[in-house]
PyMOL commands that place a pseudoatom at each C-alpha (Angstrom):
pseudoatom trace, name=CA, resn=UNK, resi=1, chain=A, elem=C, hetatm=0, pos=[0.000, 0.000, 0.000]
pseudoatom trace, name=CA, resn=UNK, resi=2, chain=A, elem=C, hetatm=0, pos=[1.237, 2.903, -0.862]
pseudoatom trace, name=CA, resn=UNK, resi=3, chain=A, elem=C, hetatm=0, pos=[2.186, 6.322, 1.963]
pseudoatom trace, name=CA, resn=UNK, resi=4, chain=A, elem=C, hetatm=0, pos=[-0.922, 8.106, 0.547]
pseudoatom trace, name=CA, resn=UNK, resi=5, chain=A, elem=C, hetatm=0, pos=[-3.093, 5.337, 0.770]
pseudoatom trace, name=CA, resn=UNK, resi=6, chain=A, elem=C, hetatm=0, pos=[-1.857, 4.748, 4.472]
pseudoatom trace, name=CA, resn=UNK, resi=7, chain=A, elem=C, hetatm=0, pos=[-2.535, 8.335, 5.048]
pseudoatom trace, name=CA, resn=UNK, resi=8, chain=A, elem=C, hetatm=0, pos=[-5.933, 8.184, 3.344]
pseudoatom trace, name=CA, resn=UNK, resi=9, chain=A, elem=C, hetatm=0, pos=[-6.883, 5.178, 5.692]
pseudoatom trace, name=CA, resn=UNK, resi=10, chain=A, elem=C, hetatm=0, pos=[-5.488, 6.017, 8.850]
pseudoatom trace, name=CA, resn=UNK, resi=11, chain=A, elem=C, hetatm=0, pos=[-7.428, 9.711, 8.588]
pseudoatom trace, name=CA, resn=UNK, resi=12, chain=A, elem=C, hetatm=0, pos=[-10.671, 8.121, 7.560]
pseudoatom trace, name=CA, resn=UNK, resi=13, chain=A, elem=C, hetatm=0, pos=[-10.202, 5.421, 10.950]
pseudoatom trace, name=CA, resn=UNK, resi=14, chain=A, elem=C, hetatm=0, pos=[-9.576, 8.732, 13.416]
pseudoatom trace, name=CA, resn=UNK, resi=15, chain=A, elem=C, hetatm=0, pos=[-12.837, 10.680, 11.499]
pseudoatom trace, name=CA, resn=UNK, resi=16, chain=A, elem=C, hetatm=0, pos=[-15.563, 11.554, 14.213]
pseudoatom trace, name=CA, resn=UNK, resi=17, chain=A, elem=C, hetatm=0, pos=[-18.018, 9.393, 11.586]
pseudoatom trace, name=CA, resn=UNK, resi=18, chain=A, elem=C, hetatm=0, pos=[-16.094, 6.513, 11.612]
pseudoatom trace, name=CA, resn=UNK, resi=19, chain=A, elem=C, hetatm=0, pos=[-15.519, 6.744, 15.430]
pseudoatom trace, name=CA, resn=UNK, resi=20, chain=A, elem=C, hetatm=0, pos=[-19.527, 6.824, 15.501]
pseudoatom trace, name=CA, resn=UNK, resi=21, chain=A, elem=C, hetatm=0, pos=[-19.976, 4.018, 13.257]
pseudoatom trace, name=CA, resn=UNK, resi=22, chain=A, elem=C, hetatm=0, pos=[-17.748, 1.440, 15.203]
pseudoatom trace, name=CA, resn=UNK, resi=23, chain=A, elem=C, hetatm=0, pos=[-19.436, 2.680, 19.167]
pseudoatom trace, name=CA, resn=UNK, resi=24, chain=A, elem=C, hetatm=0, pos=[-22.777, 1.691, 17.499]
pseudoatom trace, name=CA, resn=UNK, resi=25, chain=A, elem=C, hetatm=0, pos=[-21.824, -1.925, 16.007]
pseudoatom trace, name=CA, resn=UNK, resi=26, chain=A, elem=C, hetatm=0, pos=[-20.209, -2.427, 19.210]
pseudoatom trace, name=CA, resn=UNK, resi=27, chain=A, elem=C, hetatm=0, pos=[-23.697, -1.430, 20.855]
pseudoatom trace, name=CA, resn=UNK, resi=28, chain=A, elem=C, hetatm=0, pos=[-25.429, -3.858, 18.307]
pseudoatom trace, name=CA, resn=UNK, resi=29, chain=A, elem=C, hetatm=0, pos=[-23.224, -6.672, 18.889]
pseudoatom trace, name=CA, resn=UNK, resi=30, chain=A, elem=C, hetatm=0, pos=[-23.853, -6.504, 22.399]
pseudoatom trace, name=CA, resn=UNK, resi=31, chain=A, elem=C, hetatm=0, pos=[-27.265, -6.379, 22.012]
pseudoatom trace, name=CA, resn=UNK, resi=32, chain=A, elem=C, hetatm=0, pos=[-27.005, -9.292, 19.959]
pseudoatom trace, name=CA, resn=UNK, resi=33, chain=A, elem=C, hetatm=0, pos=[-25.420, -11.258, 22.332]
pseudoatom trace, name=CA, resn=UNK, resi=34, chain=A, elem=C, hetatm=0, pos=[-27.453, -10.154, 25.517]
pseudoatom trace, name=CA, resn=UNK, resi=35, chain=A, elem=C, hetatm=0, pos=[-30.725, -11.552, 23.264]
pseudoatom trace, name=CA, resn=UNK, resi=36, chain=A, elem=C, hetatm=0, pos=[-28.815, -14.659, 22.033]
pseudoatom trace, name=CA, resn=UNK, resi=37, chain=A, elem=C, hetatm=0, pos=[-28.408, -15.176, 25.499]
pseudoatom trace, name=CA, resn=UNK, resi=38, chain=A, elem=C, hetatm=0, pos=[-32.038, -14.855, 26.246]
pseudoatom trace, name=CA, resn=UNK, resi=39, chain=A, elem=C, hetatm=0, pos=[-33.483, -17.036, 23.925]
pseudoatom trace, name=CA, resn=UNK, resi=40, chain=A, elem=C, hetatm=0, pos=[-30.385, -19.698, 23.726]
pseudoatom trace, name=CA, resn=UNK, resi=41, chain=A, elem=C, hetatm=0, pos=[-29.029, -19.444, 20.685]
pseudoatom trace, name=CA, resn=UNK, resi=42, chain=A, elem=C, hetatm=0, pos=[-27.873, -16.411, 18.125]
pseudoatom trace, name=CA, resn=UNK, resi=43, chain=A, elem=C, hetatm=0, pos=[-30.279, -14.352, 16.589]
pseudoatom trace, name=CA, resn=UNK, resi=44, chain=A, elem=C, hetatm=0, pos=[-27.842, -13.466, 14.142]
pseudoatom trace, name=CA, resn=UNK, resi=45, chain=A, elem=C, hetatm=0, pos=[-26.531, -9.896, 13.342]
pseudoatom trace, name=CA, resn=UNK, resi=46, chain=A, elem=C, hetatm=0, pos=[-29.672, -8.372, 11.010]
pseudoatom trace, name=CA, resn=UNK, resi=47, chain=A, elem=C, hetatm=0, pos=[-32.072, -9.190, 13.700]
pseudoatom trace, name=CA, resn=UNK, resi=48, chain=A, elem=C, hetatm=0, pos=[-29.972, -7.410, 16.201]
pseudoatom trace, name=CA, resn=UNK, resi=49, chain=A, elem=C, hetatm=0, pos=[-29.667, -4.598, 14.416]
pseudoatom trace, name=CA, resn=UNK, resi=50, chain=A, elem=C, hetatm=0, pos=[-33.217, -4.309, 13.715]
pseudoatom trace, name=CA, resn=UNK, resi=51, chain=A, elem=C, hetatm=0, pos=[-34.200, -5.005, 17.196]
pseudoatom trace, name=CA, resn=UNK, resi=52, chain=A, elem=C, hetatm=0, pos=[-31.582, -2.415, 18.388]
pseudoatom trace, name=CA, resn=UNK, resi=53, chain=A, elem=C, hetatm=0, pos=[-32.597, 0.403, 15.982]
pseudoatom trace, name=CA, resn=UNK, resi=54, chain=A, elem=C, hetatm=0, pos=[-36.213, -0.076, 17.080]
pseudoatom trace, name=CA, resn=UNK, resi=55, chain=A, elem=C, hetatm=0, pos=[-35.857, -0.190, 20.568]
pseudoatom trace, name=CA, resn=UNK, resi=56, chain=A, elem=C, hetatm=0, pos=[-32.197, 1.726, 21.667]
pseudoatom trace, name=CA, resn=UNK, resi=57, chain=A, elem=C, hetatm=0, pos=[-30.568, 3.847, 19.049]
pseudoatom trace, name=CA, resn=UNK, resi=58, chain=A, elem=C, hetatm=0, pos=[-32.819, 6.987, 19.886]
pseudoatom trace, name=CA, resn=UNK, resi=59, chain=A, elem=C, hetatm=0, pos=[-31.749, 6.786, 23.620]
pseudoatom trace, name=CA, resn=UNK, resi=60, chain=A, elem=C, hetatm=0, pos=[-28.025, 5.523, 22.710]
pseudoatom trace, name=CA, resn=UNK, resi=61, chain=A, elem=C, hetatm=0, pos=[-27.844, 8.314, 20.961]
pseudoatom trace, name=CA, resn=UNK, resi=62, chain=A, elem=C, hetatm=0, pos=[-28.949, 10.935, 23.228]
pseudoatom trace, name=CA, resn=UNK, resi=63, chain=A, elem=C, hetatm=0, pos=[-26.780, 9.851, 26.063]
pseudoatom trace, name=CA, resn=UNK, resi=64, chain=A, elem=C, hetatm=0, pos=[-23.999, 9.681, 23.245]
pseudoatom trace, name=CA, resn=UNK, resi=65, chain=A, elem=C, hetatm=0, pos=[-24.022, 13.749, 22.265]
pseudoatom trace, name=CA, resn=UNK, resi=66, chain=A, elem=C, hetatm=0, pos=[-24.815, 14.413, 26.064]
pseudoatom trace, name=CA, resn=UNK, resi=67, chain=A, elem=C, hetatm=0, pos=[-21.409, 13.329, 26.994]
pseudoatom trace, name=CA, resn=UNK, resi=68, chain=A, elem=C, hetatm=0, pos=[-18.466, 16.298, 27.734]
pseudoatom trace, name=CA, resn=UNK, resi=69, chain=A, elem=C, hetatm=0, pos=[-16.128, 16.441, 24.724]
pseudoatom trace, name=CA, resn=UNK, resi=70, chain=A, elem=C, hetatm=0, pos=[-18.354, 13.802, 22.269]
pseudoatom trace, name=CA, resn=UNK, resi=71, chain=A, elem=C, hetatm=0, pos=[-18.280, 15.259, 18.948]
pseudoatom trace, name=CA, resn=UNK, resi=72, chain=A, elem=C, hetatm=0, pos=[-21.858, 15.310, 17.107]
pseudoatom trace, name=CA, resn=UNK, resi=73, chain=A, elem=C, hetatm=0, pos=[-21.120, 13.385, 14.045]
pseudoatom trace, name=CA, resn=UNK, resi=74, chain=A, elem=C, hetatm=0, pos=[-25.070, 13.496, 13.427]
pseudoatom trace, name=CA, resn=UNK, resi=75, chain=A, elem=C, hetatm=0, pos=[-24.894, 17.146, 13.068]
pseudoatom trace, name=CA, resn=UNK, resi=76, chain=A, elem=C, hetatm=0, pos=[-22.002, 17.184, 10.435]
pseudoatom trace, name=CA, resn=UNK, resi=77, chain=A, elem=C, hetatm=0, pos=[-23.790, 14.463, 8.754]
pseudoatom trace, name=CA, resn=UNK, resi=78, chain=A, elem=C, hetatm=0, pos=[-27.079, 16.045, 8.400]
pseudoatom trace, name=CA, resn=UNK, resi=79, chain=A, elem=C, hetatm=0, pos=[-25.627, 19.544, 7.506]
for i in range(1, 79): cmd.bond("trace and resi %d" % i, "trace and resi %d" % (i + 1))
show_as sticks, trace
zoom trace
């Protein structure tokens, strides 16, 4: 790979969006595991995410941009 494309990546892995993206899939795959849990065997990843979106994300979210220093990716997304 070449020093640009290095560059290129590693600034896209620090970006605020990115940084949002990888908190939520963490969120999701623990949700996914708490309700595999539950029912006693995996619910796989698409009904986790669904399940997760429906029921947490708002909230997650909330508590996310209430926290000292987070940057609000959702704002520079939806500018």
């Amino acid at each position: 790979m070449s020093d640009s494309a290095q560059e290129r990546d590693a600034m896209f892995q620090k970006s605020a969006l990115y940084q949002e993206f990888l908190a939520e899939r963490e969120e999701i795959l623990r949700h996914k595991w708490i309700e595999s849990e539950k029912v006693g065997h995996d619910i796989g990843f698409e009904k986790a995410l669904l399940d997760w979106i429906v029921k947490h994300r708002a909230g997650w979210r909330t508590l996310r941009q209430q926290k000292p220093g987070h940057h609000n990716s959702d704002r520079a997304v939806a500018a």
